[in-house]
C-alpha positions as a Markdown table, in Angstrom:
| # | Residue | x | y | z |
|---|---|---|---|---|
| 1 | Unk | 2.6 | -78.6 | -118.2 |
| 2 | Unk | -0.9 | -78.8 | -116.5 |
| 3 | Unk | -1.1 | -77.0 | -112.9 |
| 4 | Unk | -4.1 | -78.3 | -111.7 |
| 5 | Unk | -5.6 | -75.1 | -111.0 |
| 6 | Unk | -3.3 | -73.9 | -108.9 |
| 7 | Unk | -1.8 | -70.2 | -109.3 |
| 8 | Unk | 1.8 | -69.2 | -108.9 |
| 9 | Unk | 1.9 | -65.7 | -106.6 |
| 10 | Unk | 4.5 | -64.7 | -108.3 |
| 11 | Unk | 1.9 | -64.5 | -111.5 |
| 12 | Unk | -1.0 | -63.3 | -109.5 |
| 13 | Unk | -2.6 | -62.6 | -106.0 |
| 14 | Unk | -6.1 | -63.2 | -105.0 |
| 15 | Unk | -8.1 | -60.1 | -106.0 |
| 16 | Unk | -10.0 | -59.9 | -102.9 |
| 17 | Unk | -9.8 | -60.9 | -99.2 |
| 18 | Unk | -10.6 | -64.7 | -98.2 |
| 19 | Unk | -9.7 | -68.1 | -97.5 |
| 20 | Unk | -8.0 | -70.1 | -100.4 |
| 21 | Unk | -6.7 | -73.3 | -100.6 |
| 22 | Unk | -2.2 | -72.8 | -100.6 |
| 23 | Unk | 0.4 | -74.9 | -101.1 |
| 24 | Unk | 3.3 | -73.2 | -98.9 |
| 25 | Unk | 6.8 | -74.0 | -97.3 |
| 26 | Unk | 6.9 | -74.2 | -93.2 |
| 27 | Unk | 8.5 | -71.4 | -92.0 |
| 28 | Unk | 10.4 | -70.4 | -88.6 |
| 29 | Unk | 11.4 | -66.7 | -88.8 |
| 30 | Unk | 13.5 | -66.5 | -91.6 |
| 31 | Unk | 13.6 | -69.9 | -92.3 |
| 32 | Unk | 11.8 | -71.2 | -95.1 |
| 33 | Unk | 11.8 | -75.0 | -95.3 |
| 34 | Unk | 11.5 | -77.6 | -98.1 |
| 35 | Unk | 8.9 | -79.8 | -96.8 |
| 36 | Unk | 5.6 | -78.7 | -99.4 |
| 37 | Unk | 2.5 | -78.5 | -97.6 |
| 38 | Unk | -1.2 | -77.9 | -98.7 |
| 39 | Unk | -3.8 | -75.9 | -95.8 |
| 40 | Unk | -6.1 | -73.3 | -95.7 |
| 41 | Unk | -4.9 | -70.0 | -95.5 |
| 42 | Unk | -6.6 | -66.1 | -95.5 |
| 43 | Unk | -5.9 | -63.6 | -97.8 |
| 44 | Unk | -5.9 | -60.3 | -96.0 |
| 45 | Unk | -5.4 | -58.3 | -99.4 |
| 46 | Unk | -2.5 | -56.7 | -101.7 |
| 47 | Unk | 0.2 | -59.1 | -100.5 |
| 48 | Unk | -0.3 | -60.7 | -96.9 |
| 49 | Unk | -1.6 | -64.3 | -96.5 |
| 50 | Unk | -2.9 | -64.4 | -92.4 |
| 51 | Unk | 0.2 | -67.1 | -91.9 |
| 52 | Unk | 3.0 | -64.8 | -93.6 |
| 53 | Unk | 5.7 | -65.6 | -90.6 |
| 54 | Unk | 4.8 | -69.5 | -90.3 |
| 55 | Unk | 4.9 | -70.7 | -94.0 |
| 56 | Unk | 5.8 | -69.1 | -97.7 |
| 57 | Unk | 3.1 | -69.5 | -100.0 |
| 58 | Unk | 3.8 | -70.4 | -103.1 |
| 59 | Unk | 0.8 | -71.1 | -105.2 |
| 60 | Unk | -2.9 | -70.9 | -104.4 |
| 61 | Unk | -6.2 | -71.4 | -105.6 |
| 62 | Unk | -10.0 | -70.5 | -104.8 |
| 63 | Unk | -11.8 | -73.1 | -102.4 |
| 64 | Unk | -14.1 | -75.7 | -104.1 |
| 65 | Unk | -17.8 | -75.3 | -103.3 |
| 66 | Unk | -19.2 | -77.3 | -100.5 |
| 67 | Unk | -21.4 | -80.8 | -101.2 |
| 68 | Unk | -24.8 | -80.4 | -101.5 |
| 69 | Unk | -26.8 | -81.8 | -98.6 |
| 70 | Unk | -29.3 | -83.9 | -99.7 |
């Protein structure tokens, strides 16, 4: 089954510190919820996303490159 580029955490982590593009769970506290959403979160390395107590990521991938101004 295709993924359409987008990579499980529970496979791997980003190697290095950024923003990626995450599909994650809204979370309150210790609530995790079902609704899927897609945003723009930051790595800050080893495990943490910036966002860890407001949503549960649960795939990511890197951002595409900007358009090309012409």
């Amino acid at each position: 089954m295709a993924n359409n580029g987008w990579i499980s955490v529970e496979d791997r982590l980003p190697e290095k510190a950024g923003e990626y593009l995450v599909v994650y769970h809204p979370c309150y506290w210790d609530n995790v919820g079902t609704k899927i959403c897609v945003g723009i979160d930051s790595f800050r390395g080893k495990t943490s996303w910036a966002k860890k107590k407001y949503q549960h990521v649960t795939h990511w991938q890197p951002l595409p490159e900007p358009p090309e101004e012409e």
